[in-house]
C-alpha positions in Angstrom: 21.3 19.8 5.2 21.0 18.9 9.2 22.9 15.3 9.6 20.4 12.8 11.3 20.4 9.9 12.8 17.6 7.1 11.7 17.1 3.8 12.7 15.0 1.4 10.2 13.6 -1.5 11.6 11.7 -4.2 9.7 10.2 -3.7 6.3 10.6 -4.8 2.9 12.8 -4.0 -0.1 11.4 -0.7 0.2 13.6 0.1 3.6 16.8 -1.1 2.3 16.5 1.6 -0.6 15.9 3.9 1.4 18.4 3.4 4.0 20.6 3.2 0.8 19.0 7.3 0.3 19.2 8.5 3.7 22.9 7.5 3.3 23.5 8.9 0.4 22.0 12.3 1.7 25.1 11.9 4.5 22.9 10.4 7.1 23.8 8.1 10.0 21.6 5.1 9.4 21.5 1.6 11.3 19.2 -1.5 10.3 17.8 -4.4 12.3 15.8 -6.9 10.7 17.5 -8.2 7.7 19.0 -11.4 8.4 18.2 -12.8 5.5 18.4 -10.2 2.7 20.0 -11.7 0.0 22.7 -8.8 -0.6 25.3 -7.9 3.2 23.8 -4.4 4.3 27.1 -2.9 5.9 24.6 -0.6 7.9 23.0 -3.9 9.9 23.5 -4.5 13.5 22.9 -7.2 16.0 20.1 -6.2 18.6 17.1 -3.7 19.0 19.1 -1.7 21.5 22.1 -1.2 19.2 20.1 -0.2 16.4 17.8 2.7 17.6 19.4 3.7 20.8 21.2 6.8 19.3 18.3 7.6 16.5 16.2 10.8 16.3 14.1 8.9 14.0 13.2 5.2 13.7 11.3 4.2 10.4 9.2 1.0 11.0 7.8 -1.0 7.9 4.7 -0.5 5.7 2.4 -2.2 6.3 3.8 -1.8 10.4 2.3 -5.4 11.2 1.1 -8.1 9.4 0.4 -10.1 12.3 -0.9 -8.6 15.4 1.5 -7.0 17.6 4.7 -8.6 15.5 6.7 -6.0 13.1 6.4 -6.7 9.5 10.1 -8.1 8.8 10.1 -10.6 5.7 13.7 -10.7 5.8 14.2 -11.6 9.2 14.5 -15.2 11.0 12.7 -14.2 14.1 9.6 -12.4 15.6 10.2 -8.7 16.3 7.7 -7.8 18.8 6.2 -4.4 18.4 6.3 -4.2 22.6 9.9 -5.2 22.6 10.4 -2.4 20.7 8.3 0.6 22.1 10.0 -0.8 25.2 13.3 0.9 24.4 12.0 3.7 22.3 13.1 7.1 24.7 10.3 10.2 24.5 12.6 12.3 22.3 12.3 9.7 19.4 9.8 9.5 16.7 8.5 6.5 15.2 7.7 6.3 11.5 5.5 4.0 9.9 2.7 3.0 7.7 -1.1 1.6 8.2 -0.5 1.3 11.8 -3.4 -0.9 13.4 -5.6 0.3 16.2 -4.0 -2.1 18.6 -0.9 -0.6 17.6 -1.5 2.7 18.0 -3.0 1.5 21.7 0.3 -0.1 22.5 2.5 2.8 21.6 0.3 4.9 23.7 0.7 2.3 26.8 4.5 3.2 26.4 4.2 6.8 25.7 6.2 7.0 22.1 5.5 9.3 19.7 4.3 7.2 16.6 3.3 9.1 12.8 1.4 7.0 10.2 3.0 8.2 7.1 -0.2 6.5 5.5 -1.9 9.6 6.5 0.2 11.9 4.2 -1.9 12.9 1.2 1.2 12.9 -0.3 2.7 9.5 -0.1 -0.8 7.9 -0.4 -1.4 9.7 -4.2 2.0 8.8 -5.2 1.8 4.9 -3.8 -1.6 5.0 -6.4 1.2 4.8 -9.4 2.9 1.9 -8.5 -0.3 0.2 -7.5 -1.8 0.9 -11.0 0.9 -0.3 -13.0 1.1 -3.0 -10.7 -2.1 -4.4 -11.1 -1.8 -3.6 -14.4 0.7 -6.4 -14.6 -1.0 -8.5 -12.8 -3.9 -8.3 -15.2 -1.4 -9.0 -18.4 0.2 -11.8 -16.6 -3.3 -13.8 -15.3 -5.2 -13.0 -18.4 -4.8 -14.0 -22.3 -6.3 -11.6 -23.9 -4.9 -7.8 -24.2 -6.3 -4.9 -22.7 -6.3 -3.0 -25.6 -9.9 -3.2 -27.1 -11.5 -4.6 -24.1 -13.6 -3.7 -21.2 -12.4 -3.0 -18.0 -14.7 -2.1 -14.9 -12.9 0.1 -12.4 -14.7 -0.1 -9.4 -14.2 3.2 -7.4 -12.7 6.7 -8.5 -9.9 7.8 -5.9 -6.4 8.3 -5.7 -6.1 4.4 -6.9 -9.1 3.9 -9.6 -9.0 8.0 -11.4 -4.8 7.1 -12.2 -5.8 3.3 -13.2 -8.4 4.8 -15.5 -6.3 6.9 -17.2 -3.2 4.1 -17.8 -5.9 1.5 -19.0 -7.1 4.5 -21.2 -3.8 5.4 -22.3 -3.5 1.6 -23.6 -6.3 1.0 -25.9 -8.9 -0.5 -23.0 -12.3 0.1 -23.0 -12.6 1.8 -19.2 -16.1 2.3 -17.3 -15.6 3.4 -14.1 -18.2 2.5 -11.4 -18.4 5.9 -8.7 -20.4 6.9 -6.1 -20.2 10.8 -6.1 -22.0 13.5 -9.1 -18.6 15.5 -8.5 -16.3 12.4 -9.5 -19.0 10.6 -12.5 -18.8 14.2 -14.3 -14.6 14.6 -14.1 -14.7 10.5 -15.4 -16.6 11.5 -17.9 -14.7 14.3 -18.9 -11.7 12.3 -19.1 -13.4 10.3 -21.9 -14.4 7.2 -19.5 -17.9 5.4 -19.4 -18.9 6.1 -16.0 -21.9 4.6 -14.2 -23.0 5.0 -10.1 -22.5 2.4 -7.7 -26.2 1.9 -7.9 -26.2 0.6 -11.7 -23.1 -1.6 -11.0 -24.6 -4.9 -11.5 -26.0 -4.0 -15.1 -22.4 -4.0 -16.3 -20.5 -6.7 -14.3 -21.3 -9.2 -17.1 -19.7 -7.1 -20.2 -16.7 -7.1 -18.1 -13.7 -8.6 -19.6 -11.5 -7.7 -16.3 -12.7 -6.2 -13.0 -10.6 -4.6 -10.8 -12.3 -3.0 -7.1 -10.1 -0.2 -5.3 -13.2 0.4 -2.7 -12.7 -1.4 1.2 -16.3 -2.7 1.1 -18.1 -6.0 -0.1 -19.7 -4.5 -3.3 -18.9 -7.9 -5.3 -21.4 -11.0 -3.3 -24.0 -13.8 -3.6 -26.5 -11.0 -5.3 -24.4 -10.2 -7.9 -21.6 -12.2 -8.9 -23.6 -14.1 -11.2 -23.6 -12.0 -13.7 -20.1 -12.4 -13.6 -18.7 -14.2 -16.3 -16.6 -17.6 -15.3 -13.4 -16.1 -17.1 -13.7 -13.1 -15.9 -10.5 -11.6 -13.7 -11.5 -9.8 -10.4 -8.4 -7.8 -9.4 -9.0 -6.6 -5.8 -6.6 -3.5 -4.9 -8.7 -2.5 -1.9 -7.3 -2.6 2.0 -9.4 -4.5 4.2 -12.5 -5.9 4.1 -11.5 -5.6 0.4 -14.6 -5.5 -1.9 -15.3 -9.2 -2.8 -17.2 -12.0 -1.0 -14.4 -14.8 -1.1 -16.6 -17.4 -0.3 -19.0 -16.2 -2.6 -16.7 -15.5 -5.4 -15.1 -19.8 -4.8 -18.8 -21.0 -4.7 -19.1 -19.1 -8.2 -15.5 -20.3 -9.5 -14.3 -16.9 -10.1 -10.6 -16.0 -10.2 -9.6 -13.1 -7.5 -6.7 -11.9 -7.0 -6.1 -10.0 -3.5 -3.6 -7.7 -3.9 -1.1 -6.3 -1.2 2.0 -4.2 -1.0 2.0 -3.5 -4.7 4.3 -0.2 -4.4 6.9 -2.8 -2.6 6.6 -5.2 -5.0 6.3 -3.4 -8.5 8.8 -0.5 -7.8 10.3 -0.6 -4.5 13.0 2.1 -5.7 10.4 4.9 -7.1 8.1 4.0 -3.7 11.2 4.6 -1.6 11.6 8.0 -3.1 8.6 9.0 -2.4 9.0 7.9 1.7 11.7 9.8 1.7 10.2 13.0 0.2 7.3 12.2 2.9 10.0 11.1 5.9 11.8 14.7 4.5 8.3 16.9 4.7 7.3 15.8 8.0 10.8 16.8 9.5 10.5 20.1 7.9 6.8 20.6 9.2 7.9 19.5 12.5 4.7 17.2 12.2 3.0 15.3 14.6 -0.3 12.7 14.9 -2.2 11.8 17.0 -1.7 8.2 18.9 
Protein backbone atom coordinates (compact mmCIF):
# COMPACT_ATOMS: atom_id res chain seq x y z
CA UNK A 1 0.00 0.00 0.00
CA UNK A 2 1.21 3.65 -1.30
CA UNK A 3 2.01 5.75 2.17
CA UNK A 4 -0.15 9.07 2.02
CA UNK A 5 -0.28 11.95 3.60
CA UNK A 6 -3.95 13.28 4.85
CA UNK A 7 -4.82 16.15 6.71
CA UNK A 8 -8.35 15.99 8.67
CA UNK A 9 -9.74 19.11 9.55
CA UNK A 10 -12.94 19.64 11.62
CA UNK A 11 -15.60 16.99 12.06
CA UNK A 12 -16.99 14.92 14.65
CA UNK A 13 -16.11 11.61 16.44
CA UNK A 14 -16.33 10.19 13.13
CA UNK A 15 -12.73 11.92 11.96
CA UNK A 16 -10.90 11.03 15.04
CA UNK A 17 -11.64 7.22 14.10
CA UNK A 18 -10.63 7.47 11.21
CA UNK A 19 -7.57 9.28 11.55
CA UNK A 20 -7.08 6.58 14.20
CA UNK A 21 -7.49 4.03 10.60
CA UNK A 22 -5.57 5.94 8.19
CA UNK A 23 -2.83 5.48 10.91
CA UNK A 24 -3.19 2.25 11.38
CA UNK A 25 -2.97 1.53 7.52
CA UNK A 26 0.79 3.32 8.05
CA UNK A 27 -0.37 6.69 6.96
CA UNK A 28 0.99 10.16 7.85
CA UNK A 29 -1.98 11.92 9.34
CA UNK A 30 -2.25 15.49 11.09
CA UNK A 31 -5.55 17.02 12.79
CA UNK A 32 -6.68 20.60 13.39
CA UNK A 33 -9.76 21.22 15.07
CA UNK A 34 -9.93 19.29 18.22
CA UNK A 35 -9.17 21.44 21.09
CA UNK A 36 -11.53 20.13 23.01
CA UNK A 37 -11.82 16.43 22.46
CA UNK A 38 -12.05 14.88 25.59
CA UNK A 39 -9.20 12.12 24.93
CA UNK A 40 -5.06 14.10 23.68
CA UNK A 41 -4.91 13.09 19.85
CA UNK A 42 -0.99 12.86 19.52
CA UNK A 43 -1.63 13.49 15.73
CA UNK A 44 -3.09 17.36 16.54
CA UNK A 45 -1.30 20.42 15.61
CA UNK A 46 -1.45 24.12 16.24
CA UNK A 47 -2.46 26.12 12.92
CA UNK A 48 -4.21 25.51 9.46
CA UNK A 49 -0.86 25.87 7.76
CA UNK A 50 0.88 23.23 9.79
CA UNK A 51 -1.76 20.83 9.47
CA UNK A 52 -2.41 20.48 5.61
CA UNK A 53 0.59 22.11 4.12
CA UNK A 54 2.38 18.71 3.34
CA UNK A 55 -1.15 16.56 2.63
CA UNK A 56 -2.19 15.00 -0.68
CA UNK A 57 -5.51 14.72 0.86
CA UNK A 58 -7.35 16.87 3.31
CA UNK A 59 -10.70 15.32 4.73
CA UNK A 60 -13.09 18.02 5.91
CA UNK A 61 -16.24 17.12 8.12
CA UNK A 62 -19.70 15.68 7.34
CA UNK A 63 -21.84 17.63 7.22
CA UNK A 64 -18.79 20.33 5.73
CA UNK A 65 -20.76 23.33 7.44
CA UNK A 66 -23.30 23.85 9.72
CA UNK A 67 -23.23 27.41 9.56
CA UNK A 68 -22.55 29.20 6.43
CA UNK A 69 -19.19 29.46 5.34
CA UNK A 70 -17.70 28.15 8.92
CA UNK A 71 -16.29 24.35 9.00
CA UNK A 72 -18.30 22.00 11.05
CA UNK A 73 -15.75 21.56 14.18
CA UNK A 74 -17.76 20.56 17.50
CA UNK A 75 -14.66 19.99 19.22
CA UNK A 76 -13.05 23.15 18.59
CA UNK A 77 -13.00 26.58 20.61
CA UNK A 78 -12.95 28.74 17.63
CA UNK A 79 -14.48 29.49 14.09
CA UNK A 80 -12.68 27.68 11.24
CA UNK A 81 -13.52 29.69 8.26
CA UNK A 82 -14.03 27.63 5.18
CA UNK A 83 -12.09 30.79 3.13
CA UNK A 84 -9.24 30.62 5.59
CA UNK A 85 -8.92 27.38 4.62
CA UNK A 86 -9.27 27.12 0.66
CA UNK A 87 -6.83 30.02 1.13
CA UNK A 88 -3.88 27.74 1.81
CA UNK A 89 -5.18 24.73 -0.05
CA UNK A 90 -2.23 24.30 -3.18
CA UNK A 91 -3.90 22.84 -6.75
CA UNK A 92 -2.28 19.52 -6.26
CA UNK A 93 -4.45 18.79 -3.07
CA UNK A 94 -7.87 17.35 -2.92
CA UNK A 95 -10.46 18.22 -0.50
CA UNK A 96 -12.80 15.60 0.95
CA UNK A 97 -15.91 16.13 2.37
CA UNK A 98 -19.59 15.57 2.83
CA UNK A 99 -22.98 17.55 1.87
CA UNK A 100 -21.09 20.36 0.75
CA UNK A 101 -23.51 23.53 0.27
CA UNK A 102 -23.88 25.45 -2.87
CA UNK A 103 -22.11 28.41 -1.40
CA UNK A 104 -19.48 26.17 -0.66
CA UNK A 105 -18.87 24.59 -3.56
CA UNK A 106 -18.96 28.49 -5.10
CA UNK A 107 -16.16 29.41 -2.73
CA UNK A 108 -13.87 26.57 -3.52
CA UNK A 109 -14.32 27.36 -7.09
CA UNK A 110 -13.36 31.31 -6.27
CA UNK A 111 -9.96 29.64 -5.02
CA UNK A 112 -9.58 27.01 -7.59
CA UNK A 113 -9.33 23.75 -5.15
CA UNK A 114 -10.31 20.64 -6.12
CA UNK A 115 -13.31 19.69 -3.63
CA UNK A 116 -15.22 15.81 -3.86
CA UNK A 117 -18.53 15.39 -1.89
CA UNK A 118 -18.17 11.95 -0.69
CA UNK A 119 -22.04 12.35 -0.18
CA UNK A 120 -22.28 11.63 -3.77
CA UNK A 121 -20.74 8.05 -3.46
CA UNK A 122 -23.58 5.53 -3.79
CA UNK A 123 -21.57 3.71 -1.66
CA UNK A 124 -21.16 5.66 1.45
CA UNK A 125 -24.73 7.00 1.17
CA UNK A 126 -26.37 3.13 1.31
CA UNK A 127 -24.07 2.22 4.05
CA UNK A 128 -24.77 5.65 6.22
CA UNK A 129 -28.77 4.29 5.77
CA UNK A 130 -27.70 1.47 8.59
CA UNK A 131 -26.61 3.52 11.20
CA UNK A 132 -29.42 5.98 10.48
CA UNK A 133 -32.05 3.09 10.83
CA UNK A 134 -30.92 1.74 13.94
CA UNK A 135 -30.50 5.06 15.01
CA UNK A 136 -33.84 6.21 14.80
CA UNK A 137 -34.77 3.16 15.85
CA UNK A 138 -33.45 4.20 19.21
CA UNK A 139 -34.69 7.14 19.18
CA UNK A 140 -38.20 5.74 18.78
CA UNK A 141 -37.57 3.18 21.94
CA UNK A 142 -36.22 5.85 23.95
CA UNK A 143 -39.17 8.73 23.25
CA UNK A 144 -42.00 6.28 23.22
CA UNK A 145 -43.53 3.73 25.97
CA UNK A 146 -44.87 1.40 24.14
CA UNK A 147 -42.71 -1.45 22.03
CA UNK A 148 -42.50 -1.68 18.47
CA UNK A 149 -43.15 -5.06 18.40
CA UNK A 150 -47.02 -5.39 17.55
CA UNK A 151 -47.45 -1.92 16.50
CA UNK A 152 -47.83 0.27 13.50
CA UNK A 153 -45.19 2.04 12.11
CA UNK A 154 -45.63 4.39 8.94
CA UNK A 155 -42.44 4.72 6.92
CA UNK A 156 -42.78 7.50 4.88
CA UNK A 157 -40.53 7.01 1.65
CA UNK A 158 -38.77 3.80 0.19
CA UNK A 159 -34.91 4.60 -0.44
CA UNK A 160 -31.66 3.78 0.68
CA UNK A 161 -33.02 5.06 4.41
CA UNK A 162 -36.88 3.87 4.58
CA UNK A 163 -36.43 0.02 2.29
CA UNK A 164 -33.46 -0.88 5.35
CA UNK A 165 -35.73 0.81 8.22
CA UNK A 166 -38.56 -1.47 6.89
CA UNK A 167 -36.92 -4.46 7.05
CA UNK A 168 -35.25 -3.84 10.96
CA UNK A 169 -38.81 -2.68 12.16
CA UNK A 170 -39.95 -5.91 10.31
CA UNK A 171 -37.33 -7.94 11.74
CA UNK A 172 -38.68 -6.76 15.33
CA UNK A 173 -42.24 -7.67 15.49
CA UNK A 174 -43.70 -4.04 14.08
CA UNK A 175 -46.44 -3.71 12.02
CA UNK A 176 -44.56 -1.70 8.91
CA UNK A 177 -46.70 0.19 6.06
CA UNK A 178 -44.53 1.90 3.95
CA UNK A 179 -45.88 5.09 2.17
CA UNK A 180 -43.98 5.21 -1.66
CA UNK A 181 -44.30 7.07 -4.60
CA UNK A 182 -43.09 4.68 -7.50
CA UNK A 183 -45.11 1.11 -8.99
CA UNK A 184 -41.45 -0.27 -9.14
CA UNK A 185 -40.67 0.35 -5.28
CA UNK A 186 -44.81 -0.41 -3.78
CA UNK A 187 -44.46 -4.02 -5.59
CA UNK A 188 -40.64 -4.91 -4.03
CA UNK A 189 -42.40 -3.45 -0.47
CA UNK A 190 -44.86 -5.61 -0.92
CA UNK A 191 -42.88 -8.47 -1.68
CA UNK A 192 -40.90 -8.04 1.32
CA UNK A 193 -44.11 -8.71 3.29
CA UNK A 194 -44.83 -4.75 4.12
CA UNK A 195 -48.30 -2.97 3.76
CA UNK A 196 -47.44 -0.49 1.24
CA UNK A 197 -49.67 2.44 0.16
CA UNK A 198 -48.82 5.60 -2.52
CA UNK A 199 -48.08 8.85 -1.45
CA UNK A 200 -51.42 9.80 -2.66
CA UNK A 201 -53.45 7.61 0.03
CA UNK A 202 -51.09 8.81 2.78
CA UNK A 203 -53.46 10.68 4.83
CA UNK A 204 -55.98 7.58 5.14
CA UNK A 205 -53.33 5.98 7.39
CA UNK A 206 -51.66 8.76 9.33
CA UNK A 207 -54.26 8.19 12.22
CA UNK A 208 -53.56 4.26 12.75
CA UNK A 209 -50.05 5.23 13.20
CA UNK A 210 -48.52 4.41 16.41
CA UNK A 211 -45.07 6.01 15.31
CA UNK A 212 -44.24 7.94 12.07
CA UNK A 213 -41.02 8.29 10.82
CA UNK A 214 -40.46 10.57 7.11
CA UNK A 215 -37.02 9.84 5.22
CA UNK A 216 -38.50 12.11 2.13
CA UNK A 217 -36.85 16.14 1.92
CA UNK A 218 -40.34 17.53 1.24
CA UNK A 219 -43.32 18.88 3.48
CA UNK A 220 -45.66 15.91 3.05
CA UNK A 221 -46.77 16.19 6.90
CA UNK A 222 -48.90 20.03 7.19
CA UNK A 223 -52.04 22.04 8.21
CA UNK A 224 -54.16 19.52 5.70
CA UNK A 225 -53.21 16.57 7.34
CA UNK A 226 -51.78 16.45 10.57
CA UNK A 227 -55.03 16.21 12.15
CA UNK A 228 -55.47 12.98 11.67
CA UNK A 229 -52.56 12.55 13.57
CA UNK A 230 -52.99 11.30 16.76
CA UNK A 231 -51.70 13.72 19.90
CA UNK A 232 -49.28 10.79 21.11
CA UNK A 233 -48.17 9.95 18.14
CA UNK A 234 -44.12 10.20 17.51
CA UNK A 235 -43.07 11.80 14.16
CA UNK A 236 -39.45 10.83 13.69
CA UNK A 237 -38.05 13.05 10.83
CA UNK A 238 -34.82 11.42 9.20
CA UNK A 239 -35.03 13.58 6.06
CA UNK A 240 -32.22 16.40 5.03
CA UNK A 241 -33.58 19.65 4.46
CA UNK A 242 -36.69 21.09 4.13
CA UNK A 243 -37.32 17.78 6.00
CA UNK A 244 -40.90 16.49 5.61
CA UNK A 245 -42.92 18.16 8.50
CA UNK A 246 -44.52 21.62 8.84
CA UNK A 247 -42.96 22.67 12.29
CA UNK A 248 -45.24 25.29 12.87
CA UNK A 249 -47.97 23.28 11.94
CA UNK A 250 -46.98 20.11 13.74
CA UNK A 251 -46.56 22.86 17.49
CA UNK A 252 -50.02 24.42 16.63
CA UNK A 253 -51.22 20.62 16.64
CA UNK A 254 -48.98 19.59 19.78
CA UNK A 255 -47.36 16.83 18.10
CA UNK A 256 -43.92 15.54 19.22
CA UNK A 257 -41.11 15.74 16.20
CA UNK A 258 -38.04 14.85 16.43
CA UNK A 259 -35.51 16.27 13.69
CA UNK A 260 -32.89 14.06 13.33
CA UNK A 261 -29.24 14.91 12.20
CA UNK A 262 -25.89 13.25 11.94
CA UNK A 263 -27.27 9.90 13.14
CA UNK A 264 -24.31 7.72 11.56
CA UNK A 265 -21.98 10.12 13.94
CA UNK A 266 -23.88 9.69 16.68
CA UNK A 267 -25.15 6.02 16.78
CA UNK A 268 -21.93 4.33 15.43
CA UNK A 269 -19.26 6.66 14.65
CA UNK A 270 -16.65 3.58 14.47
CA UNK A 271 -18.79 1.39 11.76
CA UNK A 272 -19.51 4.96 9.86
CA UNK A 273 -15.76 5.69 9.87
CA UNK A 274 -15.14 2.39 8.18
CA UNK A 275 -17.20 2.97 5.63
CA UNK A 276 -15.43 6.71 4.85
CA UNK A 277 -12.55 5.05 4.60
CA UNK A 278 -13.62 2.27 2.20
CA UNK A 279 -15.13 5.46 0.20
CA UNK A 280 -11.90 7.89 0.95
CA UNK A 281 -9.88 4.34 -0.34
CA UNK A 282 -12.26 3.83 -3.70
CA UNK A 283 -12.01 7.27 -4.89
CA UNK A 284 -8.07 7.22 -4.65
CA UNK A 285 -8.08 4.05 -6.55
CA UNK A 286 -10.64 5.48 -9.25
CA UNK A 287 -8.57 8.46 -9.44
CA UNK A 288 -12.07 10.29 -9.03
CA UNK A 289 -13.05 13.56 -9.47
CA UNK A 290 -16.42 16.05 -9.17
CA UNK A 291 -17.42 18.55 -10.29
CA UNK A 292 -17.20 22.06 -8.25
Amino acid sequence: MTTRDFAIVGGDKRNIALAEMLFRQGHKIKLYGFTNYEQEIPMKCKNLHETINNAEYIIGPIPCTHNSGVLNAPFHNELILCEDLFKLIKPSQTLLAGYIKPEVSDLAAKHNVKMIDMLHREELLVLNAIPTAEGAIKIAIEETDITLHGNNMLVIGYGRIGSILCKMLSGIGARVVAVINSPHKLAMANSCGYGAVHFDDLDMYLHEADIIFNTVPKILLDRRNMSNIRKNTLIVDLASPPYGVDVEASRDYGLKVLFTNSLPGKIAPVTTAGYILDTINNIIGEGASYER
